[in-house]
C-alpha positions as CSV (number, residue, x, y, z in Angstrom):
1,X,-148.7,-89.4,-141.1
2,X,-146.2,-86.8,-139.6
3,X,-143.3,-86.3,-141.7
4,X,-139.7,-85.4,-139.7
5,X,-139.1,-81.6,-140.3
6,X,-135.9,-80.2,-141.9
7,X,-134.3,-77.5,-140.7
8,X,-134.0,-75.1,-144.1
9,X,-131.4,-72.9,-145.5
10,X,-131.1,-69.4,-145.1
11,X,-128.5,-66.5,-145.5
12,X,-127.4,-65.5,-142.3
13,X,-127.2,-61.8,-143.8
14,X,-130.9,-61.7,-144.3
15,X,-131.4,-63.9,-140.9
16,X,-129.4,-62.1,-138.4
17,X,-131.0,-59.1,-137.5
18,X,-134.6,-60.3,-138.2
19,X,-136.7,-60.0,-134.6
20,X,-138.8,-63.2,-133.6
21,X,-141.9,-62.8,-130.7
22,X,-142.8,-66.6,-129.7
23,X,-146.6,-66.6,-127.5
24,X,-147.0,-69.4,-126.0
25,X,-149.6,-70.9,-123.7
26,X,-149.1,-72.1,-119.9
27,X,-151.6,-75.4,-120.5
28,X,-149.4,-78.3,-121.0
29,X,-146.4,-77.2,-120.6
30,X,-144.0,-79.9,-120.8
31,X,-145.0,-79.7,-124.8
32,X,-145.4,-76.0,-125.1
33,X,-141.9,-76.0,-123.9
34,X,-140.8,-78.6,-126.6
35,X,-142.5,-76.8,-129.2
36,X,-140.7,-73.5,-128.3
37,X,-137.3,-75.4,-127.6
38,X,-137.0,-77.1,-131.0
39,X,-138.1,-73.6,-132.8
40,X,-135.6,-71.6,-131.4
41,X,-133.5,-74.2,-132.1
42,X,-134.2,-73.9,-135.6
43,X,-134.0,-69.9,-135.6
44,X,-130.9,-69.8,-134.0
45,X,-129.4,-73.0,-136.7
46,X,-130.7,-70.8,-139.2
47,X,-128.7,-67.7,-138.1
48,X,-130.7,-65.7,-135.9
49,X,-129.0,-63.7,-132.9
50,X,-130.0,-65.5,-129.4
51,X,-131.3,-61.8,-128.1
52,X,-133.8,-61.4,-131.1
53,X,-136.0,-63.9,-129.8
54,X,-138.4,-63.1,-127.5
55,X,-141.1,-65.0,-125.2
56,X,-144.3,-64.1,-124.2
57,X,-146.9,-66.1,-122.2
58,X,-150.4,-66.5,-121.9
59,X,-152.8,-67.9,-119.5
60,X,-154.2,-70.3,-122.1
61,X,-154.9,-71.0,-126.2
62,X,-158.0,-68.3,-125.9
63,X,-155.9,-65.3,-125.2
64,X,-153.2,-66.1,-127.3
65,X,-154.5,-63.7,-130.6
66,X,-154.9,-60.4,-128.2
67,X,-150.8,-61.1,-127.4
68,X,-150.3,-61.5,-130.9
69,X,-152.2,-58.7,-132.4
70,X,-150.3,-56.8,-129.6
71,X,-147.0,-57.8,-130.6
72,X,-147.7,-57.6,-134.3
73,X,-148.9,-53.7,-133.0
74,X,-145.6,-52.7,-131.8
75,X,-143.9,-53.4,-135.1
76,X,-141.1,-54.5,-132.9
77,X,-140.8,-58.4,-134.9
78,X,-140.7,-59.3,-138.2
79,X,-142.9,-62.6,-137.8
80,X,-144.5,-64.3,-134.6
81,X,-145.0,-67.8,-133.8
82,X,-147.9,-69.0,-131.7
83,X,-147.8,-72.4,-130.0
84,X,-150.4,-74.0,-127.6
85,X,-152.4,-77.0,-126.9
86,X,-156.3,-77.2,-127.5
87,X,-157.2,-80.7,-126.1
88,X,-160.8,-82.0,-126.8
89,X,-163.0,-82.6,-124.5
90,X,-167.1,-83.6,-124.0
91,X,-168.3,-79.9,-125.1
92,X,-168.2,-77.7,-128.0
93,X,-165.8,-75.4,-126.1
94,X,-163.0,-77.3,-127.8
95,X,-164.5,-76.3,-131.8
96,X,-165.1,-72.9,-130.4
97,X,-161.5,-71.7,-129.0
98,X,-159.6,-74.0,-131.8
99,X,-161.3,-72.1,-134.5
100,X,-161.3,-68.7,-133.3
101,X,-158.0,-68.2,-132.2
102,X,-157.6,-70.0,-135.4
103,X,-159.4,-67.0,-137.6
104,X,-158.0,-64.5,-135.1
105,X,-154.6,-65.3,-136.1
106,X,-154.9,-65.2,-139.3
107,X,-156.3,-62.1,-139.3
108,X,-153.8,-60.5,-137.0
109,X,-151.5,-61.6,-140.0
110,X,-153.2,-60.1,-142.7
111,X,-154.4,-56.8,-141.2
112,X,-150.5,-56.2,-139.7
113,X,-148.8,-58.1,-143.2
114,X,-146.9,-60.4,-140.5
115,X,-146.1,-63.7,-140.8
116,X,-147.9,-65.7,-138.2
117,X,-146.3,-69.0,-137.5
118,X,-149.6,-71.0,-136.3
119,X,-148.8,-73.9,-134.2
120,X,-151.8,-73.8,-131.7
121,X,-152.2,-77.8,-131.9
122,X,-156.1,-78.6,-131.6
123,X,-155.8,-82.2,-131.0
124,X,-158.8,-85.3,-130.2
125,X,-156.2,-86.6,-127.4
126,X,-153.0,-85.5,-125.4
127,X,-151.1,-88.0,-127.6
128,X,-151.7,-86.6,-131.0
129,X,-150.4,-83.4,-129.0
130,X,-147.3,-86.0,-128.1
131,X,-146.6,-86.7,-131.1
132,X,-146.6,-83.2,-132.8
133,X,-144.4,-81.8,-129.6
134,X,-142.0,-84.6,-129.4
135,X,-138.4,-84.6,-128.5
136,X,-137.8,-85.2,-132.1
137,X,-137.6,-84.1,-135.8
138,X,-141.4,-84.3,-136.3
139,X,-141.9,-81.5,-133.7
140,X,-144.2,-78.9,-135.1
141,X,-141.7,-75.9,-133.8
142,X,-139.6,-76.7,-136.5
143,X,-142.0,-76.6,-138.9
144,X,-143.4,-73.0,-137.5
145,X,-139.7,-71.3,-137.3
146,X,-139.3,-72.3,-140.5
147,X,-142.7,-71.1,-142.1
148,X,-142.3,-67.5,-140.8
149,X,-138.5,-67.7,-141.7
150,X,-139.4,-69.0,-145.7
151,X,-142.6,-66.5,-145.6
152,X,-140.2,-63.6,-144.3
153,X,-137.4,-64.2,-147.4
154,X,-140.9,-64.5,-150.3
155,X,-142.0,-61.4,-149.1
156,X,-138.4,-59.7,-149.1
157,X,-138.2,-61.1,-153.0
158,X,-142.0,-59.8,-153.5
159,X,-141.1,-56.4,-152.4
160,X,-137.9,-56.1,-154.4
């Protein structure tokens, strides 16, 4: 069961500067664009500066790491968050790009100490997608904004 996400906390002073890349797919868009509505939504609620976010599109989930890795490259963001839409289907292509883009980005994360918000939903049907990249508080962008946002501040209190 999907819980309703809660937009968290933060202190503007350590929010407003920070610099967000979003990659997002062009398969199913109607949700991608939910997904990256509600988190900016939830960046900008928790303090970040409209210009700070930027957008980035792919063809599809599969060549979402490579924009990643790309972005996390050009040190230009403190965090990234990846949204897409893996649907099942009759073959194994669906286990295959769901788990390496999967690994991918978690690498990406590790090798470039980024936070990687991972909301690239591999779903059995369109309406388990639905339900994650609603028009309401159980939408998964939420819940990715504010993962990078809570990783970002723990790794600020780590390093001091």
């Amino acid at each position: 069961m999907l819980k309703k996400q809660a937009t968290q906390t933060f202190d503007t002073s350590f929010t407003k500067n920070l610099k967000i890349a979003i990659i997002r797919t062009n398969y199913h868009t109607e949700l991608i664009d939910n997904l990256e509505a509600y988190a900016k939504k939830t960046l900008l609620a928790s303090g970040l500066n409209k210009s700070n976010i930027k957008t980035f599109t792919a063809p599809g989930s599969w060549e979402v790491p490579l924009l990643v890795q790309t972005a996390a490259e050009s040190k230009k963001f403190d965090a990234i968050i990846a949204f897409g839409v893996i649907v099942k289907g009759e073959t194994y292509h669906f286990d295959m790009i769901a788990n390496e883009v999967a690994r991918a980005l978690m690498q990406t994360a590790l090798d470039y100490r980024i936070p990687v918000g991972f909301e690239v939903l591999a779903v059995y049907d369109k309406n388990h997608a639905e339900v994650r990249a609603g028009k309401n508080g159980m939408n998964k962008g939420i819940e990715a904004a504010n993962a990078v946002l809570q990783t970002l501040q723990s790794l600020k209190k780590i390093a001091t």
